[in-house]
PyMOL Python script that loads the backbone (N, CA, C, O; Angstrom):
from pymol import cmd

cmd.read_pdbstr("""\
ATOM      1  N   UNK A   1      82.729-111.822  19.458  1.00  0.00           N
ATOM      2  CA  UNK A   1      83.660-110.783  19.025  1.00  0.00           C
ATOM      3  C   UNK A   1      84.443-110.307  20.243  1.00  0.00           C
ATOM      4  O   UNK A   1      84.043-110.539  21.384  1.00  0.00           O
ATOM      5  N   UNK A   2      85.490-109.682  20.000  1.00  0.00           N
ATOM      6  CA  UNK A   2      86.435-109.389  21.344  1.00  0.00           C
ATOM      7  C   UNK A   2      86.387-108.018  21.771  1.00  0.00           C
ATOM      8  O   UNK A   2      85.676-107.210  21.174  1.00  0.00           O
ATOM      9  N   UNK A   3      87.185-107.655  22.891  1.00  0.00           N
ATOM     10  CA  UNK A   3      86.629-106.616  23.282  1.00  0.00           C
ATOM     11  C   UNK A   3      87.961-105.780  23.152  1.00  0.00           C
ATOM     12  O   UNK A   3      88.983-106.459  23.054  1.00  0.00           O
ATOM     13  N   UNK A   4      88.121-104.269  23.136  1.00  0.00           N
ATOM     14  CA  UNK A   4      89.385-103.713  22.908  1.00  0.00           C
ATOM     15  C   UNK A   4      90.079-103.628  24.198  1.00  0.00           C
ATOM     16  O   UNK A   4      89.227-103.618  25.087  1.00  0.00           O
ATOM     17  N   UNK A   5      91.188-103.566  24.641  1.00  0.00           N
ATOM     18  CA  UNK A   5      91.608-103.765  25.851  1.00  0.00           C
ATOM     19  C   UNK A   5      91.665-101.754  26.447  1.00  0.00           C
ATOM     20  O   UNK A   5      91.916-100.818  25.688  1.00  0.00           O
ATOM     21  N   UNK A   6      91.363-101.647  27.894  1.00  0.00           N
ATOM     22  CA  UNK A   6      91.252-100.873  28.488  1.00  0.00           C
ATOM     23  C   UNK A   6      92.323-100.039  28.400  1.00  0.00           C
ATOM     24  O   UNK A   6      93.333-100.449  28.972  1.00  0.00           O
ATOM     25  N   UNK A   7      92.417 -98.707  27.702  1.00  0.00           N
ATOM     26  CA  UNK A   7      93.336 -97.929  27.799  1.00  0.00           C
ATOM     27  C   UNK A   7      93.958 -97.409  29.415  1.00  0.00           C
ATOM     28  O   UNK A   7      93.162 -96.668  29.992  1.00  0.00           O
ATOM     29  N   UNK A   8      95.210 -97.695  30.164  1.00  0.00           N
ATOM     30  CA  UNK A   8      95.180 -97.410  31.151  1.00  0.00           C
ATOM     31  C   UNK A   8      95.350 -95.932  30.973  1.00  0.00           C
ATOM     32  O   UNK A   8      95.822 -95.446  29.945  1.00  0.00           O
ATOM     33  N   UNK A   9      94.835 -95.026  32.311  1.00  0.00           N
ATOM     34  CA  UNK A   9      94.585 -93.569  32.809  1.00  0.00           C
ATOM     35  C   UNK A   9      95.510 -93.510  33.433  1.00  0.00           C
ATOM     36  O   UNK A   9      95.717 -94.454  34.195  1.00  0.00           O
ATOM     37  N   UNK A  10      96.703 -92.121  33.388  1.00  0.00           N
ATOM     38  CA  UNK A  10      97.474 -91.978  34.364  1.00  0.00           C
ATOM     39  C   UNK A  10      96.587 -90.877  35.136  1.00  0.00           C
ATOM     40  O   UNK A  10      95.486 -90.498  34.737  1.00  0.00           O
ATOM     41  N   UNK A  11      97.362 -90.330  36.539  1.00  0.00           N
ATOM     42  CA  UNK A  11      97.151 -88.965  37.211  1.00  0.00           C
ATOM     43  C   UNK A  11      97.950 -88.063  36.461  1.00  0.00           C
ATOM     44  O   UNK A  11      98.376 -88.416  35.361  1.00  0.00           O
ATOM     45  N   UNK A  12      98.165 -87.117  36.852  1.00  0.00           N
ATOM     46  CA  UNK A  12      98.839 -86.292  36.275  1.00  0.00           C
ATOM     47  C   UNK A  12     100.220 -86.579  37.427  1.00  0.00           C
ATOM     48  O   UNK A  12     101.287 -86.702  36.825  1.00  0.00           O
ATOM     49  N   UNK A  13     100.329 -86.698  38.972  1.00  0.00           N
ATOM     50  CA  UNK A  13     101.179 -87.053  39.800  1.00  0.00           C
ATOM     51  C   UNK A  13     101.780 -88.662  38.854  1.00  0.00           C
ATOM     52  O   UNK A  13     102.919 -88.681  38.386  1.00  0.00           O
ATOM     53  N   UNK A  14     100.974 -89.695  38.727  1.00  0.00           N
ATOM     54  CA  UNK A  14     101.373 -90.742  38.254  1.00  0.00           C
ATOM     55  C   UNK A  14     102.414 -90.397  36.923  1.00  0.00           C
ATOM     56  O   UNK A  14     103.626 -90.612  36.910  1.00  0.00           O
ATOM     57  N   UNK A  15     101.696 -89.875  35.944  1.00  0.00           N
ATOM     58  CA  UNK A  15     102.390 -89.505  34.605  1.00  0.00           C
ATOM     59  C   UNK A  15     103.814 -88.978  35.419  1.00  0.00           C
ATOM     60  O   UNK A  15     104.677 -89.772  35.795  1.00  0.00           O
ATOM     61  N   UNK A  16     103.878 -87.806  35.576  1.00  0.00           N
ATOM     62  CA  UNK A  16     105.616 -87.847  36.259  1.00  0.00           C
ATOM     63  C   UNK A  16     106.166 -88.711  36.923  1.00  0.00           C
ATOM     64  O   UNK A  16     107.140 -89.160  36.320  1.00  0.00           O
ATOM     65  N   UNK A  17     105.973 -89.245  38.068  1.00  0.00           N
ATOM     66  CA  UNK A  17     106.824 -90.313  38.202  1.00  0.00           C
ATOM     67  C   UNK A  17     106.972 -91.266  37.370  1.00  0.00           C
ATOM     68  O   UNK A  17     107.957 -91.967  37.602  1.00  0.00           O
ATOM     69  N   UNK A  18     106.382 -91.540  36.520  1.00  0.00           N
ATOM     70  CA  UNK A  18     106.544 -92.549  35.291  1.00  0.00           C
ATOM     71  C   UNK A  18     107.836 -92.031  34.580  1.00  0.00           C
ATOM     72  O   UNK A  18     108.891 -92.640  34.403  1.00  0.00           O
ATOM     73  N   UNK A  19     107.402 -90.403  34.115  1.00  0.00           N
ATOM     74  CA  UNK A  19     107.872 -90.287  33.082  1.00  0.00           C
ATOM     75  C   UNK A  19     109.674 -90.033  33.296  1.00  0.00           C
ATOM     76  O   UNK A  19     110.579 -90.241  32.487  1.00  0.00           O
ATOM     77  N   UNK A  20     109.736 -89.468  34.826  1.00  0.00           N
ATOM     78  CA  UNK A  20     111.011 -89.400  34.984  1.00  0.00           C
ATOM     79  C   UNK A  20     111.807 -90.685  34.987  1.00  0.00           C
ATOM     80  O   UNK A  20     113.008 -90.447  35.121  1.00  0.00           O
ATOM     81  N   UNK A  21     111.455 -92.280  34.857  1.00  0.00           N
ATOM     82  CA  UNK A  21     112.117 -93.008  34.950  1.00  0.00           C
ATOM     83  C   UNK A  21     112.635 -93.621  33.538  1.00  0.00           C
ATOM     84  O   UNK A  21     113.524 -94.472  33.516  1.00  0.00           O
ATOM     85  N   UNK A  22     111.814 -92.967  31.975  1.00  0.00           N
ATOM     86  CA  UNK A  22     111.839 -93.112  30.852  1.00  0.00           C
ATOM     87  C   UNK A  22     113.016 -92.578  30.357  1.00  0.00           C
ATOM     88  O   UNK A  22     113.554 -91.614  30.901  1.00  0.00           O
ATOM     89  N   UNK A  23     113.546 -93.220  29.190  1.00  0.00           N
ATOM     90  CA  UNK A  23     114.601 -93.019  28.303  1.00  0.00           C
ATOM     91  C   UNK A  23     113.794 -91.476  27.407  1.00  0.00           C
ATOM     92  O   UNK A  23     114.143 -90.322  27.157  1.00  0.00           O
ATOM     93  N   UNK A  24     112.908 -92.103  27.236  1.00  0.00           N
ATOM     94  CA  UNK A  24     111.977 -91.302  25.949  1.00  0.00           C
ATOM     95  C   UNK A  24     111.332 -90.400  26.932  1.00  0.00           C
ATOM     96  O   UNK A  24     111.091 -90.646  28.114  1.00  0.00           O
ATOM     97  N   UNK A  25     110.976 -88.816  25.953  1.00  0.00           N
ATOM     98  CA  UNK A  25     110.118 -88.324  25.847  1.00  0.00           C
ATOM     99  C   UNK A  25     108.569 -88.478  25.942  1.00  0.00           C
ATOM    100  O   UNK A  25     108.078 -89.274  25.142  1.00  0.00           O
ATOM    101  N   UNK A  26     107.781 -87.880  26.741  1.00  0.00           N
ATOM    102  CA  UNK A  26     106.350 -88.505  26.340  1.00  0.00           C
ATOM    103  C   UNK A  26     105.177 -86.992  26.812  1.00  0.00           C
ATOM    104  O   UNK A  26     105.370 -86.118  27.657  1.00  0.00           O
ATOM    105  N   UNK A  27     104.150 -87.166  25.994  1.00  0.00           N
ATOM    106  CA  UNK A  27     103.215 -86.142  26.235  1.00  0.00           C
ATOM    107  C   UNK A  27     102.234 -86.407  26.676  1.00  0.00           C
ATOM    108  O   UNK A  27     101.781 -87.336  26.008  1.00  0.00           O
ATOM    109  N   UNK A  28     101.399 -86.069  27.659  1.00  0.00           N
ATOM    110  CA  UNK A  28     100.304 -86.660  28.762  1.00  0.00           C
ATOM    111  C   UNK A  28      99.121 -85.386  28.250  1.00  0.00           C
ATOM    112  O   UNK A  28      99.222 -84.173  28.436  1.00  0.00           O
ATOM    113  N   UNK A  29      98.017 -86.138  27.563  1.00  0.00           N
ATOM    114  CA  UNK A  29      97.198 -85.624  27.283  1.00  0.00           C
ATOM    115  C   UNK A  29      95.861 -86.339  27.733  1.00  0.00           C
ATOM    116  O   UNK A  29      95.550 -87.498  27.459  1.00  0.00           O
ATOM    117  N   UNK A  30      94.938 -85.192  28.669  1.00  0.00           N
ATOM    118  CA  UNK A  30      93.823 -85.958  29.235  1.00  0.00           C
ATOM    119  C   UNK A  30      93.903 -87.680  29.961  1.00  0.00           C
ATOM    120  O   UNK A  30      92.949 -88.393  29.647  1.00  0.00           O
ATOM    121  N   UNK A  31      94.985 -88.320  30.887  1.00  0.00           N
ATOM    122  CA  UNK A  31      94.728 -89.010  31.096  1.00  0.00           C
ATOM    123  C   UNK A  31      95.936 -89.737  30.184  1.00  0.00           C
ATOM    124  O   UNK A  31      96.837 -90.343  30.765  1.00  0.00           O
ATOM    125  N   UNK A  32      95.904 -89.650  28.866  1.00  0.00           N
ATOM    126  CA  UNK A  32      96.613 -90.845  28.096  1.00  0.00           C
ATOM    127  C   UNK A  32      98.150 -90.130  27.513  1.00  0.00           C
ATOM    128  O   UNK A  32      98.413 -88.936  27.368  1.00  0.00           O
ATOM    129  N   UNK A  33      98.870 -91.131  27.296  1.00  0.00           N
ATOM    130  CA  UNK A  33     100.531 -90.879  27.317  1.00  0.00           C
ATOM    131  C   UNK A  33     100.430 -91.038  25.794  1.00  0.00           C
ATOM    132  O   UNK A  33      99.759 -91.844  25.150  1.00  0.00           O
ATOM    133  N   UNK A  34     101.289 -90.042  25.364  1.00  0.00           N
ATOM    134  CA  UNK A  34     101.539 -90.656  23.659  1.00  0.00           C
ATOM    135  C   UNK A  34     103.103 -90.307  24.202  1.00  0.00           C
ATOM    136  O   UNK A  34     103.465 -89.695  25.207  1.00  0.00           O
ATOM    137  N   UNK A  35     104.045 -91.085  22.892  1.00  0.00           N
ATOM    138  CA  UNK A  35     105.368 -90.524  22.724  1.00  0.00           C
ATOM    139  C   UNK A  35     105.548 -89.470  21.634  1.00  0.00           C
ATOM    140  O   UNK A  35     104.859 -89.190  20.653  1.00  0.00           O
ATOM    141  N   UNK A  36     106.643 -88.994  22.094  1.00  0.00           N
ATOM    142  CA  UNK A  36     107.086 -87.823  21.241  1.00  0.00           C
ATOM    143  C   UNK A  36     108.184 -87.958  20.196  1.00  0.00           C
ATOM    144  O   UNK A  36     109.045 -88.730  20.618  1.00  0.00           O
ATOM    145  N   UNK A  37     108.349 -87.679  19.480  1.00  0.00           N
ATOM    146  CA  UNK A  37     109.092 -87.951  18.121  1.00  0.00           C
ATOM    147  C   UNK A  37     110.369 -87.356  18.692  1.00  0.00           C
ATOM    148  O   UNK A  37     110.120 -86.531  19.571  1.00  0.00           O
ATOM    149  N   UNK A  38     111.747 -87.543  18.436  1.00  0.00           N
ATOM    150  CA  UNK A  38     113.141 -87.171  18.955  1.00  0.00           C
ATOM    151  C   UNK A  38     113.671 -86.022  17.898  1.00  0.00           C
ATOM    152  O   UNK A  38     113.363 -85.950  16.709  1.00  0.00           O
ATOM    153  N   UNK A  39     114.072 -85.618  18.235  1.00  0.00           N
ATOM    154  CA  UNK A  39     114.512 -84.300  17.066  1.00  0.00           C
ATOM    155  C   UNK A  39     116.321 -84.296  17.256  1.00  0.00           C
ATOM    156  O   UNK A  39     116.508 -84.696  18.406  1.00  0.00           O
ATOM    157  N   UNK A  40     117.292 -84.090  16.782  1.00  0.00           N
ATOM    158  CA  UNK A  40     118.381 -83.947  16.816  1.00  0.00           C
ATOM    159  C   UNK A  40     119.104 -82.250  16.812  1.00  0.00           C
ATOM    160  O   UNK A  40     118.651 -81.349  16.107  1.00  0.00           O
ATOM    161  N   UNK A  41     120.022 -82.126  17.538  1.00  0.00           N
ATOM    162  CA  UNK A  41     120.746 -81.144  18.019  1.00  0.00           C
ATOM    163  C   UNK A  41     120.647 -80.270  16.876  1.00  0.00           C
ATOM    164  O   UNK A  41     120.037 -79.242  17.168  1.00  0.00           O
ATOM    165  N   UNK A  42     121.102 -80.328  15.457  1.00  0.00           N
ATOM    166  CA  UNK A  42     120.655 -79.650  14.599  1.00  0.00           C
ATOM    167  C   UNK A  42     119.520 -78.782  13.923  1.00  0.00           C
ATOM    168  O   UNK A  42     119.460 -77.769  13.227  1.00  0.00           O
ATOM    169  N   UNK A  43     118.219 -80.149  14.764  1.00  0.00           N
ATOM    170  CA  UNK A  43     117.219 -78.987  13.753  1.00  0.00           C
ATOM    171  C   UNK A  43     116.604 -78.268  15.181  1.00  0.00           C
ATOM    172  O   UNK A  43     115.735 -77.397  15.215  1.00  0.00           O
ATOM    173  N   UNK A  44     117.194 -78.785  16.163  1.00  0.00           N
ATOM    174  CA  UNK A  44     116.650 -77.749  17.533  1.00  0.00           C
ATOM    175  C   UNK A  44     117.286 -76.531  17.324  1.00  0.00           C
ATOM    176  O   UNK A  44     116.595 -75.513  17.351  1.00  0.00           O
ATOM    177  N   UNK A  45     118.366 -76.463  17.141  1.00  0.00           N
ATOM    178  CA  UNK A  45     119.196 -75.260  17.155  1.00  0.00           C
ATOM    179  C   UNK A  45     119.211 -74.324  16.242  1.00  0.00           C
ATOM    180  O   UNK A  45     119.813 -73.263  16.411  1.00  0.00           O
ATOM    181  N   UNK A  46     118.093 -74.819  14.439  1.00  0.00           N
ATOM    182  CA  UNK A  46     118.253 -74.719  13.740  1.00  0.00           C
ATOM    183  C   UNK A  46     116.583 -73.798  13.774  1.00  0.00           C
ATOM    184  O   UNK A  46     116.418 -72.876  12.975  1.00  0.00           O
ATOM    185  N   UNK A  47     115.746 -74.088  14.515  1.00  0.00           N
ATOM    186  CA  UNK A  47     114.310 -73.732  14.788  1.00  0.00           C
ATOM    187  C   UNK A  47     114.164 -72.443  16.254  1.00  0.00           C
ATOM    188  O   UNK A  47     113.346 -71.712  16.813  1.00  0.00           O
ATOM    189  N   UNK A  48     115.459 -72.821  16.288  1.00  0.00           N
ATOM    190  CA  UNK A  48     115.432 -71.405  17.412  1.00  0.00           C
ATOM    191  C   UNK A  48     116.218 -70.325  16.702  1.00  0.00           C
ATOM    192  O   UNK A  48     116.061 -69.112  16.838  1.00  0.00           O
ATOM    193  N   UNK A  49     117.138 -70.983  15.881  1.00  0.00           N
ATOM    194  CA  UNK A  49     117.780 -69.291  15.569  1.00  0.00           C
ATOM    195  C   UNK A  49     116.885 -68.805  14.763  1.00  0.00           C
ATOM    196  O   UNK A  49     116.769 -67.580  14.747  1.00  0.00           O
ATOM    197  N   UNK A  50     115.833 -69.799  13.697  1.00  0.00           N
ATOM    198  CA  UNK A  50     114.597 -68.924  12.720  1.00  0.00           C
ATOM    199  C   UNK A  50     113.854 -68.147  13.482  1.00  0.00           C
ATOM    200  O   UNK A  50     113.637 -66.961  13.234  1.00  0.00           O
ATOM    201  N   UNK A  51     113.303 -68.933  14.713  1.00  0.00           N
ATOM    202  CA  UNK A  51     112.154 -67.997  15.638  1.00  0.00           C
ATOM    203  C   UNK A  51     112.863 -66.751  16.457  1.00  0.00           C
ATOM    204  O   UNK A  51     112.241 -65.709  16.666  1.00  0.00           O
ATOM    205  N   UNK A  52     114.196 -66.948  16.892  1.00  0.00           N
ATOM    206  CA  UNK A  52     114.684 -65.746  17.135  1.00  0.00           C
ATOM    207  C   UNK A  52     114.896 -64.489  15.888  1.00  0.00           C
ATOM    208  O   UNK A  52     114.665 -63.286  16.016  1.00  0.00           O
ATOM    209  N   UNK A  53     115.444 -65.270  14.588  1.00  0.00           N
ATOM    210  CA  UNK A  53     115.629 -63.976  14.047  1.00  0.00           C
ATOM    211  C   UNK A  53     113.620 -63.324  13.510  1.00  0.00           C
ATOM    212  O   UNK A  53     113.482 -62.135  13.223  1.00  0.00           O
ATOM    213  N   UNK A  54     112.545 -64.145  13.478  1.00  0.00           N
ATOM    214  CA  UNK A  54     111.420 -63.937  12.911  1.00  0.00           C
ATOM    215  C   UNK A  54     111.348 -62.570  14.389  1.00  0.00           C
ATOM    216  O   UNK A  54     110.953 -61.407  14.469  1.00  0.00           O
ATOM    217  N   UNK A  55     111.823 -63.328  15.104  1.00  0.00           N
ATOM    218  CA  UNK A  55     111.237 -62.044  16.817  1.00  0.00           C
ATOM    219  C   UNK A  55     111.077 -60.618  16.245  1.00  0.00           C
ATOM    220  O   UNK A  55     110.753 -59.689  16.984  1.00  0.00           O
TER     221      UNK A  55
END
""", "prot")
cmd.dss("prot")
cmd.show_as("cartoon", "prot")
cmd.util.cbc("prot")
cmd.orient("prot")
């Protein structure tokens, strides 16, 4: 049977220099990188004026 391949570990120093050379977004949790889903100008702008007017 096979074996699963070794998730590589960033540093937390490593993870940034990585991440500044990326197109994409990414979230560094414990060691491991996931990506982040892209959101568009609309619903950003659209999630701050709700949380501002909820203030």
């Amino acid at each position: 049977m096979g074996h699963a391949a070794p998730l590589p570990v960033f540093t937390a120093a490593d993870y940034l220099t990585w991440e500044h050379a990326q197109t994409e977004r990414h979230e560094f949790v414990d060691g491991e990188v996931f990506a982040l889903a892209g959101a568009e100008d609309r619903h950003v702008k659209t999630a701050l004026n709700m949380a501002i007017a909820l203030h």
